[in-house]
MIDRENSE-365448 format. One line per 4 residues: number of its first residue (from 1); their letters; for each residue z, x, y of C-alpha. Coordinates in nm, 2 decimals. Layout:
<recs>
NUM) A) Z:X:Y; ...
</recs>
This chain:
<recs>
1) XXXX) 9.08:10.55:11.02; 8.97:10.66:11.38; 8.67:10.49:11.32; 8.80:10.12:11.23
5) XXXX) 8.92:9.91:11.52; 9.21:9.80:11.34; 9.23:9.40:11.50; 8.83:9.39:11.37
9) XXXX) 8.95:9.46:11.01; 9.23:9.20:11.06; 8.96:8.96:11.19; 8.71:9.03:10.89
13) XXXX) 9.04:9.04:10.60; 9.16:8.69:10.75; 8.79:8.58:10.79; 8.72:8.59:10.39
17) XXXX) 9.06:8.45:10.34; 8.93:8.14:10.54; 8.58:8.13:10.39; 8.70:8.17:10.05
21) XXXX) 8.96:7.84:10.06; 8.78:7.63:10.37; 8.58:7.42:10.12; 8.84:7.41:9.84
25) XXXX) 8.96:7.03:9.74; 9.31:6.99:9.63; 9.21:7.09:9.26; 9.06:7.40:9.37
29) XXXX) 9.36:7.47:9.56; 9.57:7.45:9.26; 9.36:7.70:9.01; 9.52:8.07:8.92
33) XXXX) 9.58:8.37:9.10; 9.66:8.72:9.02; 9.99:8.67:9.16; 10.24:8.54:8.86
37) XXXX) 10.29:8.20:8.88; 10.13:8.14:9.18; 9.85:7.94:9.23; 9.57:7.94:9.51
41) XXXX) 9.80:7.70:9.77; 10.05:7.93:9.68; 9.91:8.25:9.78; 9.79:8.11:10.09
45) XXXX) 10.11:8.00:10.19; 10.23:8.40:10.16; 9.96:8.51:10.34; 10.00:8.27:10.64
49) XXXX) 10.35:8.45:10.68; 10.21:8.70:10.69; 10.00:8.57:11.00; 10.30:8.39:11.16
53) XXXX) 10.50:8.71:11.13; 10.24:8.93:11.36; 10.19:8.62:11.61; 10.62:8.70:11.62
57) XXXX) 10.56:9.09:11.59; 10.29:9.10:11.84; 10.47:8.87:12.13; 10.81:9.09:12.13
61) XXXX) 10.69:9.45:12.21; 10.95:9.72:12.11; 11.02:10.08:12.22; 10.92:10.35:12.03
65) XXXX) 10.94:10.54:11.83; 10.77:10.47:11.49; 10.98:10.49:11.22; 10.71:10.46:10.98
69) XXXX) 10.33:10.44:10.99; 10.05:10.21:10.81; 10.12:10.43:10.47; 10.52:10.49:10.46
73) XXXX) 10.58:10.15:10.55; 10.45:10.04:10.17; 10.74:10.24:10.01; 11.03:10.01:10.09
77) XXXX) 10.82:9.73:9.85; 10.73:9.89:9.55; 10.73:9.53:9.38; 10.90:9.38:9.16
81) XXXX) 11.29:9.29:9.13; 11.54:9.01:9.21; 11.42:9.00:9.59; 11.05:8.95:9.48
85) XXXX) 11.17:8.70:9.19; 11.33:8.51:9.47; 11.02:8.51:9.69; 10.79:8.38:9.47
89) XXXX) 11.01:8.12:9.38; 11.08:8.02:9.72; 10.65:8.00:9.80; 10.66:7.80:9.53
93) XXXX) 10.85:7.53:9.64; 10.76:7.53:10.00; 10.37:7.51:9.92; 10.55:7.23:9.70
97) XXXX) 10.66:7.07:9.98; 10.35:7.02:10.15; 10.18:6.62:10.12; 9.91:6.79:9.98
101) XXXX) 9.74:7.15:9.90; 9.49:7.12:10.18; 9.74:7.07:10.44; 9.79:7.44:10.40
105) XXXX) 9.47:7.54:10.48; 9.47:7.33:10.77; 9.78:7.57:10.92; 9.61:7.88:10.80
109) XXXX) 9.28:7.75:11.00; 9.52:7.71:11.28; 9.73:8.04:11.27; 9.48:8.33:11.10
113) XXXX) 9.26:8.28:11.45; 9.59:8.30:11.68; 9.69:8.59:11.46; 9.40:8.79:11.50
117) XXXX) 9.39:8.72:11.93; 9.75:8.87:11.97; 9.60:9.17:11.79; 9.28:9.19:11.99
121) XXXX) 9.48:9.17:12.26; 9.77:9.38:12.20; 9.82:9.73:12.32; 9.70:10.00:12.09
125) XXXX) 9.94:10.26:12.27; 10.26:10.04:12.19; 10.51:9.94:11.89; 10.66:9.62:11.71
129) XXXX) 10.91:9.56:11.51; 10.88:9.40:11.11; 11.05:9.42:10.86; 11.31:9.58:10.99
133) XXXX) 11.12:9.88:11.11; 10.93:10.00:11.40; 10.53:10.07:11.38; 10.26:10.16:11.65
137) XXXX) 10.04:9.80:11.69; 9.77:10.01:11.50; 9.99:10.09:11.15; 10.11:9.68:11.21
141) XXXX) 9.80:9.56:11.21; 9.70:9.78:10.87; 9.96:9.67:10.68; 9.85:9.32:10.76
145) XXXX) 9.52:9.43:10.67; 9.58:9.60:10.36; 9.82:9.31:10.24; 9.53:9.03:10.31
149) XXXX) 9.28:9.26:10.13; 9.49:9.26:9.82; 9.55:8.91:9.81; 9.23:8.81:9.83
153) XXXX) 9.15:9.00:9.54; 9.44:8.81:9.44; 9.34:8.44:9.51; 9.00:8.44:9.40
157) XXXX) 9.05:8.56:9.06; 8.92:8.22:8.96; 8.66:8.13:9.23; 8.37:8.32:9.16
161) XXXX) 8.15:8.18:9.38; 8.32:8.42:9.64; 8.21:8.72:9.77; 8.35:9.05:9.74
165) XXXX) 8.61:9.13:10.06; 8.48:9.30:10.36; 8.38:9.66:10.32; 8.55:9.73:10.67
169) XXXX) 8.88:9.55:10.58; 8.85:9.73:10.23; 8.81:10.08:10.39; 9.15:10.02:10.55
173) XXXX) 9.31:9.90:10.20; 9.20:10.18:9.99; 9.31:10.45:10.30; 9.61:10.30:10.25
177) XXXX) 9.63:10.33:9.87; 9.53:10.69:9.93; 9.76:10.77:10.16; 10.05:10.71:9.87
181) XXXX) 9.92:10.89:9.60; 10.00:11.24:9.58; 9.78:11.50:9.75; 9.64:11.64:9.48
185) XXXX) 9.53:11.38:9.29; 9.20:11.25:9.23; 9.10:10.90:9.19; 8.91:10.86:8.82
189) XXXX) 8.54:10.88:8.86; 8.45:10.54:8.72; 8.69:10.36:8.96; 8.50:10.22:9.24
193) XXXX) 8.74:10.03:9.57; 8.77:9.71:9.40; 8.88:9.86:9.09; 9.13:10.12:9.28
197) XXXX) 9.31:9.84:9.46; 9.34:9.62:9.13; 9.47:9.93:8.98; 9.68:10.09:9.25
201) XXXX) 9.89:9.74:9.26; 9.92:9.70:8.91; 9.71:9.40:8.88; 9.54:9.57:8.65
205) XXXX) 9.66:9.77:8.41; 9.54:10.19:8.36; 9.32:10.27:8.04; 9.39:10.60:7.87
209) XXXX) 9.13:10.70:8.00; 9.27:10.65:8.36; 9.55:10.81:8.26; 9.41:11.12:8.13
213) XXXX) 9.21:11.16:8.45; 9.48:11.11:8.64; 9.74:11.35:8.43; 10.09:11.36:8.56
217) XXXX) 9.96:11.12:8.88; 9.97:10.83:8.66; 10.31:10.80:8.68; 10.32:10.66:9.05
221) XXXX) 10.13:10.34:8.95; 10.13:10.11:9.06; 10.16:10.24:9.41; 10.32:9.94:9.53
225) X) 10.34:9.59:9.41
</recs>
C-alpha cells in the first residue's frame, strides 16, 4: 500500500458515499441495504460515526507504539454477536430519531469533508487511539477506508443508478481482506474485487465452487463481519 496516499482513499471512499445519497429524497433514503435490517439512513448514520470518530481520533495524538496495524485491527470484530445485535438496534433508533431521513445526509455533508481534512493534515509518522487500541495515522485511516468501502457496497444494494466504488479506495479494501486470509491461500479465479469483498464479509455467501478452490481456507470466511 506504499503507493496509496491513504487520506486520498479516505477522500475518494467518503466521496462515493456522498455522491451516492446527495440526491436521495426521504423514500430513497429508506430502501434496503446489505446490512440486516438496516436501511439506507441507517447505514449512513454508522458510517458518519465512523467519520466523527477520526475527527476525535485525529485531534488527540497518542504515543506509540502500535498495537495493531490496518490488518490486525479487523480481528477483534469478526461480526456478529450480542454487541453487534445491540448496535444495530441502537442505529436504528437514533436514525429514528432524526425529523427526517435527509437530515442525516445533511450531517454526513457536514462531517465526511471535516473527516477527511484532519487526515490530510495529520501526521503520517504519528499514532491515535480507537477502539481501544493504538494505530499509526496510516493503519487509522485504512480501516476507515476499508469500512466505508464495504458499506457502500452495502448501501447501494438497491440504487443501481450508482457507480461501482473507487478503484483506489477498493485497492485499500481488498489489501486488507488479503492481509487476513492465510498466506497460502489463493483467492478463486472467477472472483473479481467486488465479488472478494461481498464474499470476504459474508454478504455473500461461498458456492462450492468457492469452497473447493479455496480447500481448507474456506473455513476463515467471512474474514470479518
Amino acid at each position: 500500500m506504499t503507493a496509496i496516499r491513504p487520506d486520498e482513499a479516505l477522500a475518494e471512499a467518503y466521496a462515493s458515499i456522498t455522491a451516492a445519497v446527495d440526491g436521495l429524497d426521504d423514500s430513497g433514503l429508506q430502501r434496503t441495504t446489505r446490512c440486516h435490517g438496516w436501511l439506507v439512513a441507517d447505514l449512513l448514520l454508522h458510517v458518519l460515526g465512523d467519520a466523527q470518530r477520526a475527527l476525535v481520533a485525529l485531534a488527540s495524538p497518542s504515543d506509540g507504539p502500535a498495537d495493531v496495524d490496518d490488518v490486525s485491527y479487523w480481528r477483534d470484530f469478526p461480526g456478529g454477536g450480542d454487541e453487534a445485535s445491540r448496535h444495530a438496534w441502537w442505529v436504528r433508533r437514533s436514525a429514528a430519531a432524526f425529523d427526517r431521513p435527509t437530515g442525516i445526509v445533511r450531517l454526513w455533508r457536514d462531517t465526511a469533508p471535516a473527516a477527511v481534512r484532519a487526515a490530510t493534515a495529520a501526521d503520517p509518522e504519528g499514532y491515535v487511539t480507537t477502539q481501544g487500541h493504538v494505530l499509526r495515522v496510516p493503519d487509522f485511516l485504512a480501516t476507515l477506508t476499508t469500512e466505508a468501502v464495504v458499506h457502500y457496497l452495502d448501501l447501494t444494494l438497491e440504487l443501481p443508478d450508482t457507480p461501482p466504488p473507487n478503484p483506489l479506495a477498493v485497492r485499500v479494501a481488498v489489501a486488507t481482506m488479503d492481509g487476513l486470509l492465510s498466506d497460502d491461500t489463493v483467492r478463486p479465479t472467477a472472483w473479481d474485487d467486488h465479488d472478494f469483498l461481498l464474499k470476504a464479509t459474508g454478504r455473500v455467501p461461498l458456492t462450492d465452487r468457492d469452497r473447493l478452490e479455496l480447500g481448507e481456507s474456506a473455513g476463515w470466511f467471512p474474514l470479518l463481519g
